[in-house]
N, CA, C and O atoms as a Maestro MAE file, in Angstrom:
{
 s_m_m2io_version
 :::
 2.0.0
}

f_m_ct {
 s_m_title
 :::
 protein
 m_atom[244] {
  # First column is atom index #
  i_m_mmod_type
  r_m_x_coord
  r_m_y_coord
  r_m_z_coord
  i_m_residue_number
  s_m_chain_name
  s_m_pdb_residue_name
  s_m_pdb_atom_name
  i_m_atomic_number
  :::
  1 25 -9.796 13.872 -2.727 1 A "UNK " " N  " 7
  2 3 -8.416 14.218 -2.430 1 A "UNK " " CA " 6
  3 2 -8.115 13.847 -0.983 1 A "UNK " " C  " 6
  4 15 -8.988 13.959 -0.122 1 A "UNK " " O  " 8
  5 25 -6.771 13.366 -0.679 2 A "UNK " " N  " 7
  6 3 -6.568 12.790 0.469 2 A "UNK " " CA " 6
  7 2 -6.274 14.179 0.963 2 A "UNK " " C  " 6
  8 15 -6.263 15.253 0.362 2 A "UNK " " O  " 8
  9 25 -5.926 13.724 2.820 3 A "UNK " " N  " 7
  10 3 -5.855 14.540 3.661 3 A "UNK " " CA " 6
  11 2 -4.580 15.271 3.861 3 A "UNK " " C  " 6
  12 15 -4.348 16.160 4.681 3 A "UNK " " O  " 8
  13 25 -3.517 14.564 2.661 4 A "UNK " " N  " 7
  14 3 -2.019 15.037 2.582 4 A "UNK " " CA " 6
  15 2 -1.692 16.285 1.164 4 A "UNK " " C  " 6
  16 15 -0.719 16.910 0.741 4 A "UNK " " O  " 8
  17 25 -3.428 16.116 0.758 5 A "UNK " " N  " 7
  18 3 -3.307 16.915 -0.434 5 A "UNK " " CA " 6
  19 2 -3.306 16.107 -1.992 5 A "UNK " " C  " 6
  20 15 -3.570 16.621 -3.079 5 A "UNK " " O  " 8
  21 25 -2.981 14.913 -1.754 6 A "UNK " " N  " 7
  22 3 -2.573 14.102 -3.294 6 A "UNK " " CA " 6
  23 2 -3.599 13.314 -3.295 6 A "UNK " " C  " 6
  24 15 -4.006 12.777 -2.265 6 A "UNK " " O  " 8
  25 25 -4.089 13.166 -4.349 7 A "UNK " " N  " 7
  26 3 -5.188 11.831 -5.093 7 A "UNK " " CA " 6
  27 2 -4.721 10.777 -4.497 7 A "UNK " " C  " 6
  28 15 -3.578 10.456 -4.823 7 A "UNK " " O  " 8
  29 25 -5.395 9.968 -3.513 8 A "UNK " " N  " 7
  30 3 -5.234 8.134 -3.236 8 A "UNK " " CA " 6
  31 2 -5.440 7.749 -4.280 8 A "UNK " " C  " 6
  32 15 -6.410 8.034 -4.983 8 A "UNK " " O  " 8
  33 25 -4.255 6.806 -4.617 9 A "UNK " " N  " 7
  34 3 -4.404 5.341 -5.500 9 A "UNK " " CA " 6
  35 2 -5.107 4.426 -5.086 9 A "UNK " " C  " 6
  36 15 -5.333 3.490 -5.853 9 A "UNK " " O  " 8
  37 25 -5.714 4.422 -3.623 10 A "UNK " " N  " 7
  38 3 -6.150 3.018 -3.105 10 A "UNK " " CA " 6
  39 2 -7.781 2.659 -4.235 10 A "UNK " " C  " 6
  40 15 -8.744 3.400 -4.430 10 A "UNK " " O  " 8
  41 25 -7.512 1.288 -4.757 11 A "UNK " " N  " 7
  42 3 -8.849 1.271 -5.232 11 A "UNK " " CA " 6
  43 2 -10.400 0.776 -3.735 11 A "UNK " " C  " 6
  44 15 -11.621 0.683 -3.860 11 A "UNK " " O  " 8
  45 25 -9.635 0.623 -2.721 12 A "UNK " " N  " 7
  46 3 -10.492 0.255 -1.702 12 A "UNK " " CA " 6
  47 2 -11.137 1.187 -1.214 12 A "UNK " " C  " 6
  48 15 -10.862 1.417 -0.036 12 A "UNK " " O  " 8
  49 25 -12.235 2.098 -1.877 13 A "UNK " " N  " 7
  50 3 -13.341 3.040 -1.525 13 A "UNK " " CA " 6
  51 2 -13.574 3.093 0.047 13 A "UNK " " C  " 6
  52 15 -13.357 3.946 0.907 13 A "UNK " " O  " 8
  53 25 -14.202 1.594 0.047 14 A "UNK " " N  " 7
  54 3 -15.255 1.775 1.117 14 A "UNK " " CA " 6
  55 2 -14.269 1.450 2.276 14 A "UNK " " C  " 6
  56 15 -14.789 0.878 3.234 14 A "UNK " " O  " 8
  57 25 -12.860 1.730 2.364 15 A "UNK " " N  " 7
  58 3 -12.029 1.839 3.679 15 A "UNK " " CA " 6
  59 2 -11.974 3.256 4.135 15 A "UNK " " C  " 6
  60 15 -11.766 4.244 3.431 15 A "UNK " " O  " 8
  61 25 -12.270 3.191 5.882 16 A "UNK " " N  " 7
  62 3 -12.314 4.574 6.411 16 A "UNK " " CA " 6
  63 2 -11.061 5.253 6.509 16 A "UNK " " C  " 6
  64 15 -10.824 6.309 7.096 16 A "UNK " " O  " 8
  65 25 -10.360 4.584 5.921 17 A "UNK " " N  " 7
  66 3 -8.679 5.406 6.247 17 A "UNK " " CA " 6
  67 2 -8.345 6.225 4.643 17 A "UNK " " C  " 6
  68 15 -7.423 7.027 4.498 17 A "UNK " " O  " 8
  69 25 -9.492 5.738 3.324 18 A "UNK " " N  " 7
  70 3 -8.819 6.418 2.343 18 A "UNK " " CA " 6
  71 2 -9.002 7.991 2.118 18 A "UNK " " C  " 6
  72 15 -9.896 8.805 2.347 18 A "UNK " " O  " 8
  73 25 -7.142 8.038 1.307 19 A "UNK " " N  " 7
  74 3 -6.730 9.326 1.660 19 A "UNK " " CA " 6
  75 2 -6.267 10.227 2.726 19 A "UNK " " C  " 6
  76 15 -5.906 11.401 2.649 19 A "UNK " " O  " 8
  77 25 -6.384 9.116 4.143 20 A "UNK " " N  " 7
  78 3 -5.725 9.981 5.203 20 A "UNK " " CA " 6
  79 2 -4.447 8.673 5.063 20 A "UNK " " C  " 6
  80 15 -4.753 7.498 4.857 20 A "UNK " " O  " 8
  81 25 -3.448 9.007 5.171 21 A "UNK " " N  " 7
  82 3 -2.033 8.526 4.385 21 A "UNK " " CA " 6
  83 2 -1.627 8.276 5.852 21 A "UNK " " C  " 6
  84 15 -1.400 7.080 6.032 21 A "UNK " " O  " 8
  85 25 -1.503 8.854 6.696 22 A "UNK " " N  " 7
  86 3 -0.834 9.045 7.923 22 A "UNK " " CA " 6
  87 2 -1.782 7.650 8.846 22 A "UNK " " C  " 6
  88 15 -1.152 6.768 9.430 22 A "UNK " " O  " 8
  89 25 -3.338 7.679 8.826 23 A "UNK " " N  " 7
  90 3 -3.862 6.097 9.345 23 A "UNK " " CA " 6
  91 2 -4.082 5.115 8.408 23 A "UNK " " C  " 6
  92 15 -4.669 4.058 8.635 23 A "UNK " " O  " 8
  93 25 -3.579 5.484 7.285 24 A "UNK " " N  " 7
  94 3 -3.379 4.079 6.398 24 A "UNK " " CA " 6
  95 2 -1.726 3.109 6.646 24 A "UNK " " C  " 6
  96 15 -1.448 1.911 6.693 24 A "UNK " " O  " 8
  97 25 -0.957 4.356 6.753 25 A "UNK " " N  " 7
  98 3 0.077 3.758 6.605 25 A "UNK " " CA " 6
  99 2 -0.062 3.096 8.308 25 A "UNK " " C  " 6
  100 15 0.014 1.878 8.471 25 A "UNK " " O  " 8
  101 25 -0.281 4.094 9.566 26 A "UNK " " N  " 7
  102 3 -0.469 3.267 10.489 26 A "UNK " " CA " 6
  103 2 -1.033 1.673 10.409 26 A "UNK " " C  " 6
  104 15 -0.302 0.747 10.760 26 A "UNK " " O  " 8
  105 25 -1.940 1.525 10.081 27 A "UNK " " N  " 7
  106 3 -3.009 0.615 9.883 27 A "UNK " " CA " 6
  107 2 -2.095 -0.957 9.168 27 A "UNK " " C  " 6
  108 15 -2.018 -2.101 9.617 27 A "UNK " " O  " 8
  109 25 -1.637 -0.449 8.158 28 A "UNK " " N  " 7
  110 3 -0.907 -1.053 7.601 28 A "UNK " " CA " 6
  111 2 0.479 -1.412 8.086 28 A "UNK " " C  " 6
  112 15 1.004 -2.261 7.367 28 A "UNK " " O  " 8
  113 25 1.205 -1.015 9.084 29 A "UNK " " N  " 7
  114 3 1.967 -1.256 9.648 29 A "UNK " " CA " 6
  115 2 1.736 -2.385 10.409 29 A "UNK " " C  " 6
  116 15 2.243 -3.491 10.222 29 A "UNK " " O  " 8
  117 25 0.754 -1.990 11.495 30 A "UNK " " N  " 7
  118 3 0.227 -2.752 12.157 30 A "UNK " " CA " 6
  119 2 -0.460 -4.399 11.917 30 A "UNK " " C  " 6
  120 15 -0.513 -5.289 12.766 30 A "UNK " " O  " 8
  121 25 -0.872 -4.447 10.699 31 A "UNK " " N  " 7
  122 3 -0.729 -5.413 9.808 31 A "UNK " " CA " 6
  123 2 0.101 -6.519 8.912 31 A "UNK " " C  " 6
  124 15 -0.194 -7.621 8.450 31 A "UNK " " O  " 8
  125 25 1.395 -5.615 8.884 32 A "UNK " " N  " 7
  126 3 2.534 -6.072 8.516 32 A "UNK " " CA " 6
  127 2 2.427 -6.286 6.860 32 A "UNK " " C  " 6
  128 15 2.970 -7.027 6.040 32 A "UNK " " O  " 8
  129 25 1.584 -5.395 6.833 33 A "UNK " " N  " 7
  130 3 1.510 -5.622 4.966 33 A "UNK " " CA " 6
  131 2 1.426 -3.867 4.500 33 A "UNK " " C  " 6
  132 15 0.981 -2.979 5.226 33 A "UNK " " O  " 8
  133 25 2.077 -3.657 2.866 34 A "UNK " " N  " 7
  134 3 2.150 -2.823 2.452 34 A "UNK " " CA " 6
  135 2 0.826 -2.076 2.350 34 A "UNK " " C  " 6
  136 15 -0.239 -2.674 2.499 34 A "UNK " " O  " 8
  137 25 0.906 -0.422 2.030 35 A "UNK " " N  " 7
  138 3 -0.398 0.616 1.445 35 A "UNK " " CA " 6
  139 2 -0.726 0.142 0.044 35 A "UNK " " C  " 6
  140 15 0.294 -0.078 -0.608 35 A "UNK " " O  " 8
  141 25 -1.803 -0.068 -0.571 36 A "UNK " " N  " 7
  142 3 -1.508 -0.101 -2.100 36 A "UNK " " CA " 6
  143 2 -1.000 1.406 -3.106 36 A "UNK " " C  " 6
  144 15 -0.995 1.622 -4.318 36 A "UNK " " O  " 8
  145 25 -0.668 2.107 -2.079 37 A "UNK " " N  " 7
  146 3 -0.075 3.216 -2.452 37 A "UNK " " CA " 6
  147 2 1.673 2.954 -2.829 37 A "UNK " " C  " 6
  148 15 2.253 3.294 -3.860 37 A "UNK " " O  " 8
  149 25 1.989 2.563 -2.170 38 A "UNK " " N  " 7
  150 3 3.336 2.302 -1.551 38 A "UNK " " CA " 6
  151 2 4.047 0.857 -2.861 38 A "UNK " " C  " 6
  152 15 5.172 0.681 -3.327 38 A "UNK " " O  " 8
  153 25 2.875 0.191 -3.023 39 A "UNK " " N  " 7
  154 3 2.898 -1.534 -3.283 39 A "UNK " " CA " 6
  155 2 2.296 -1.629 -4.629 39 A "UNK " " C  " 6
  156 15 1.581 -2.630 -4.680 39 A "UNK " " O  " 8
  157 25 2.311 -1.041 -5.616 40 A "UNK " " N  " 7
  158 3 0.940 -0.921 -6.471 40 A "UNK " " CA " 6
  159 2 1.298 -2.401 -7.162 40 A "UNK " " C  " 6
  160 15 0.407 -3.038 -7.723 40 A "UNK " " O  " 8
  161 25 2.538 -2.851 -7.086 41 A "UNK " " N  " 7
  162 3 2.063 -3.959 -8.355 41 A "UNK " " CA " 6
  163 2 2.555 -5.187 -7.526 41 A "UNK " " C  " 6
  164 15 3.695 -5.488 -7.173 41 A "UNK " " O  " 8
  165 25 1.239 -5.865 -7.300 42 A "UNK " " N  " 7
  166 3 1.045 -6.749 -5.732 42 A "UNK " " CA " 6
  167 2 0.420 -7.982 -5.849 42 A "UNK " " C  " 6
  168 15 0.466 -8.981 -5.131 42 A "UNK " " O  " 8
  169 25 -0.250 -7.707 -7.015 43 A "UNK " " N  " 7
  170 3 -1.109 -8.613 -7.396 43 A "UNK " " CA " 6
  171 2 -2.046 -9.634 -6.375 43 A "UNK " " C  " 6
  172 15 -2.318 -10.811 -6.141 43 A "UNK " " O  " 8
  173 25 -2.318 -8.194 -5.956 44 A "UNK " " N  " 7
  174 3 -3.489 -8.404 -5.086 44 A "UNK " " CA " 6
  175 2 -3.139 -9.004 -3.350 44 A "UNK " " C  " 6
  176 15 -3.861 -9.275 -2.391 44 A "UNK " " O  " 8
  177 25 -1.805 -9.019 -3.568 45 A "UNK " " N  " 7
  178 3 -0.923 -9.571 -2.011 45 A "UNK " " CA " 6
  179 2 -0.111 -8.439 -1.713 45 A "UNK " " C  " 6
  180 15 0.800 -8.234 -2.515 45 A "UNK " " O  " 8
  181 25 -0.245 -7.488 -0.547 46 A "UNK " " N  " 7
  182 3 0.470 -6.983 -0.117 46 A "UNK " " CA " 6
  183 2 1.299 -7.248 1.302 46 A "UNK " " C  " 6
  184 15 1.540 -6.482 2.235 46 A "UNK " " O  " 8
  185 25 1.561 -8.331 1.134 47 A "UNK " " N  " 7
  186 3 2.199 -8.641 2.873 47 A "UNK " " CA " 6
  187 2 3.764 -8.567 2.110 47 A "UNK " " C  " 6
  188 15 4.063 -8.763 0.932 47 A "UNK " " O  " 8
  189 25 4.479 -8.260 3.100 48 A "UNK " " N  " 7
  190 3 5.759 -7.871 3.379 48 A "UNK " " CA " 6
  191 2 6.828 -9.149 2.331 48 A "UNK " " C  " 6
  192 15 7.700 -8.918 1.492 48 A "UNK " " O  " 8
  193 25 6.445 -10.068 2.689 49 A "UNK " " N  " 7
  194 3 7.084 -11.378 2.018 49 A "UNK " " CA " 6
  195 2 6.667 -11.439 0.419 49 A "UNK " " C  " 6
  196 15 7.193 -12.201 -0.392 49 A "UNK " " O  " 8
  197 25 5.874 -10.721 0.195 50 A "UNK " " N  " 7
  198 3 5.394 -10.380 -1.060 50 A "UNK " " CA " 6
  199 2 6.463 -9.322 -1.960 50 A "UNK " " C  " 6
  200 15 7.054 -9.352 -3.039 50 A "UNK " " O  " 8
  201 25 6.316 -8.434 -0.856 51 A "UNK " " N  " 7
  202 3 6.892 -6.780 -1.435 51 A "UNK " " CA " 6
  203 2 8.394 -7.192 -1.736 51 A "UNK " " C  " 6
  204 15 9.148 -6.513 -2.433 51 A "UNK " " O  " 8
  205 25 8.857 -8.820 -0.904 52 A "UNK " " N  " 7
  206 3 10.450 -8.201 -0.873 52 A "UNK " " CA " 6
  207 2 10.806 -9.667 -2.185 52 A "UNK " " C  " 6
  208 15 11.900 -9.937 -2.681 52 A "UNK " " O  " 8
  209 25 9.838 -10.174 -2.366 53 A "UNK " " N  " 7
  210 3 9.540 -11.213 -3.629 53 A "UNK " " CA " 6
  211 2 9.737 -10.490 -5.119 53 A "UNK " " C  " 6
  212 15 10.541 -10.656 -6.036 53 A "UNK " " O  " 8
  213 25 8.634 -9.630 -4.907 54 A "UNK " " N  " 7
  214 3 8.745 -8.593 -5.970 54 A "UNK " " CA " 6
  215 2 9.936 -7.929 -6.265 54 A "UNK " " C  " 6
  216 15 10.581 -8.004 -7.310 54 A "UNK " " O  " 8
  217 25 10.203 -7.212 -5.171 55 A "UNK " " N  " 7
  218 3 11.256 -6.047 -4.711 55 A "UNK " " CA " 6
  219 2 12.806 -7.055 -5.928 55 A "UNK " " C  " 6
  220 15 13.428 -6.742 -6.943 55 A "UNK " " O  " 8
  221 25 12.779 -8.504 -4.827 56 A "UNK " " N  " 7
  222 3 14.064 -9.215 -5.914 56 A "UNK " " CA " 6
  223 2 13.803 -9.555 -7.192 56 A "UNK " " C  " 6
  224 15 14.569 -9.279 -8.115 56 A "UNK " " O  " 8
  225 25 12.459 -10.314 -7.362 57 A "UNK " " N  " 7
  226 3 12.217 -10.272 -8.982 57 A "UNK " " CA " 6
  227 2 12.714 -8.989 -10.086 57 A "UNK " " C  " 6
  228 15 13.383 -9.205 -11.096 57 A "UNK " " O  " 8
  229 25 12.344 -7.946 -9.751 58 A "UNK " " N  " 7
  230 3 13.077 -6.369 -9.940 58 A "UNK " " CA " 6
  231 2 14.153 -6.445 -10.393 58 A "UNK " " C  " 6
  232 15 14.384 -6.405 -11.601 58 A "UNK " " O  " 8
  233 25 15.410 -6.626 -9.076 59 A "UNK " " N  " 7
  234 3 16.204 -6.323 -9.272 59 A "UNK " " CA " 6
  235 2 17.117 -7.564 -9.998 59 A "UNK " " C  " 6
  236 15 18.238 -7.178 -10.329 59 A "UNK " " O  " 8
  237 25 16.873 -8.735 -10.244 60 A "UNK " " N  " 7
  238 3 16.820 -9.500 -11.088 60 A "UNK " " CA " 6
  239 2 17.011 -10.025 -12.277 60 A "UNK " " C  " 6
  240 15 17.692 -10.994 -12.614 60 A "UNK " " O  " 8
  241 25 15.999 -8.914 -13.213 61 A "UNK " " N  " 7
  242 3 15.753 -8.723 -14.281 61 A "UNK " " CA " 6
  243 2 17.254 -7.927 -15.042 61 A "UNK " " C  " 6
  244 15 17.248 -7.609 -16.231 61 A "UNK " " O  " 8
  :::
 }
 m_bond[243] {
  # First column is bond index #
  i_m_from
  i_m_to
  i_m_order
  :::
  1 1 2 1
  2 2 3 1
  3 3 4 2
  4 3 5 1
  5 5 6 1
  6 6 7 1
  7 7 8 2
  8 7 9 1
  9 9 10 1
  10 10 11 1
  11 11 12 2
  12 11 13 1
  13 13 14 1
  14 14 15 1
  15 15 16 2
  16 15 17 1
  17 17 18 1
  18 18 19 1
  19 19 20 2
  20 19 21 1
  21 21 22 1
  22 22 23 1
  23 23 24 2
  24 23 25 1
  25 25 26 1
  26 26 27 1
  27 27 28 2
  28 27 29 1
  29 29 30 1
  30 30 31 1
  31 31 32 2
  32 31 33 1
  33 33 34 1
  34 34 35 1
  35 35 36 2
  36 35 37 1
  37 37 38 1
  38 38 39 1
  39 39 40 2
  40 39 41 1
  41 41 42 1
  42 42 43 1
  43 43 44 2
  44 43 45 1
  45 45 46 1
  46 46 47 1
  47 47 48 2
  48 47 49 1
  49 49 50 1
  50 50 51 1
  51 51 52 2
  52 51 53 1
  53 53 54 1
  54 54 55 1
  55 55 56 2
  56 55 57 1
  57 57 58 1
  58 58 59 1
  59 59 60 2
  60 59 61 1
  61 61 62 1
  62 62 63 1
  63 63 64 2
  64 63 65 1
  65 65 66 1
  66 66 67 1
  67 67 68 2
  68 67 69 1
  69 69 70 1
  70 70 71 1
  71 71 72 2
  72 71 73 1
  73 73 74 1
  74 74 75 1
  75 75 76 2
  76 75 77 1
  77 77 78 1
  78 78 79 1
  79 79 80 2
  80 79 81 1
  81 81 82 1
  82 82 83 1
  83 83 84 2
  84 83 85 1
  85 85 86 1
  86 86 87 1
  87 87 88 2
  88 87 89 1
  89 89 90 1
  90 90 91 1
  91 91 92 2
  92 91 93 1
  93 93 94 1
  94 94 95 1
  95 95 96 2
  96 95 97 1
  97 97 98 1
  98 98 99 1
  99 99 100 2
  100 99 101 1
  101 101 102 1
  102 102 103 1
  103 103 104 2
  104 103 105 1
  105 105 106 1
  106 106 107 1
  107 107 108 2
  108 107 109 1
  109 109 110 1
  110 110 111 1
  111 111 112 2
  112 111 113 1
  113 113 114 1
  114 114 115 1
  115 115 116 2
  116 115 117 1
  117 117 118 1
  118 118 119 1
  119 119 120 2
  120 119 121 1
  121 121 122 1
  122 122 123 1
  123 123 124 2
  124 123 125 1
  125 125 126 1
  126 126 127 1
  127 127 128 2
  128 127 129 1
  129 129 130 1
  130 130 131 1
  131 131 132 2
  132 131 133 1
  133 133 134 1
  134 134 135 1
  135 135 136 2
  136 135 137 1
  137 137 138 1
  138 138 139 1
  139 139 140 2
  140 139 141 1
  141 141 142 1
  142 142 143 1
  143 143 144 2
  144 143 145 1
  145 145 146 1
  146 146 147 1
  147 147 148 2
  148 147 149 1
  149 149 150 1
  150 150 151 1
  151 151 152 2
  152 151 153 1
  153 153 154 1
  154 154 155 1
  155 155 156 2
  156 155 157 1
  157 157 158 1
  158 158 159 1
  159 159 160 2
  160 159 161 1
  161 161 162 1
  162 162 163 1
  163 163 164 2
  164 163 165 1
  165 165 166 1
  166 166 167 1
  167 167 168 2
  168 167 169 1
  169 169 170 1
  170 170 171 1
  171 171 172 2
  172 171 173 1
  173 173 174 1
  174 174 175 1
  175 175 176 2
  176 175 177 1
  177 177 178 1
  178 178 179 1
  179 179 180 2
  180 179 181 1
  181 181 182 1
  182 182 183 1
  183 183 184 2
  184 183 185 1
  185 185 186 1
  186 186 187 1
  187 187 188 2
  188 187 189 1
  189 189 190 1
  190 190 191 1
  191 191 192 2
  192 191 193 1
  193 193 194 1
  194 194 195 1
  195 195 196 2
  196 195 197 1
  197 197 198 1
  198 198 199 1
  199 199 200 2
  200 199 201 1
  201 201 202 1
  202 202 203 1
  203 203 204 2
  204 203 205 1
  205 205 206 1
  206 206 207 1
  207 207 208 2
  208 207 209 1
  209 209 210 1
  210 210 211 1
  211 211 212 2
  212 211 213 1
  213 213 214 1
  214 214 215 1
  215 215 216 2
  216 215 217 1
  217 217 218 1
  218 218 219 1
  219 219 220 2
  220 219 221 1
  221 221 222 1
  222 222 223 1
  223 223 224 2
  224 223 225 1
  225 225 226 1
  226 226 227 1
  227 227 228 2
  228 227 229 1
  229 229 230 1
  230 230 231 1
  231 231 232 2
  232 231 233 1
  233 233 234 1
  234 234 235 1
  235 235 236 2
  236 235 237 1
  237 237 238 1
  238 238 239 1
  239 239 240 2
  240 239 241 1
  241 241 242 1
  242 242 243 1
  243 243 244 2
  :::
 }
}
């Protein structure tokens, strides 16, 4: 259980940030790419140009 109380979705175990939500999302900021919390269907790309690819495919449909 993460440190916010809720089950992480992240399937990335062996990262020291899973479940603390507050230095993932930092982390990920800093990166410029989405949480796979946040991003789940990414297909395996979470950078920003991705999310807003998706985001229009979405709304699209």
């Amino acid at each position: 259980m993460g440190s916010n109380g809720n089950e992480c979705s992240c399937p990335k175990t062996e990262c020291p940030r899973i479940g603390n939500c507050k230095e993932c999302v930092k982390n990920h900021r800093n990166s410029d790419s989405m949480p796979f919390c946040l991003f789940m269907n990414n297909d395996g790309n979470k950078s920003m140009e991705n999310f807003y690819k998706k985001l229009k495919e979405r709304f699209e449909k």
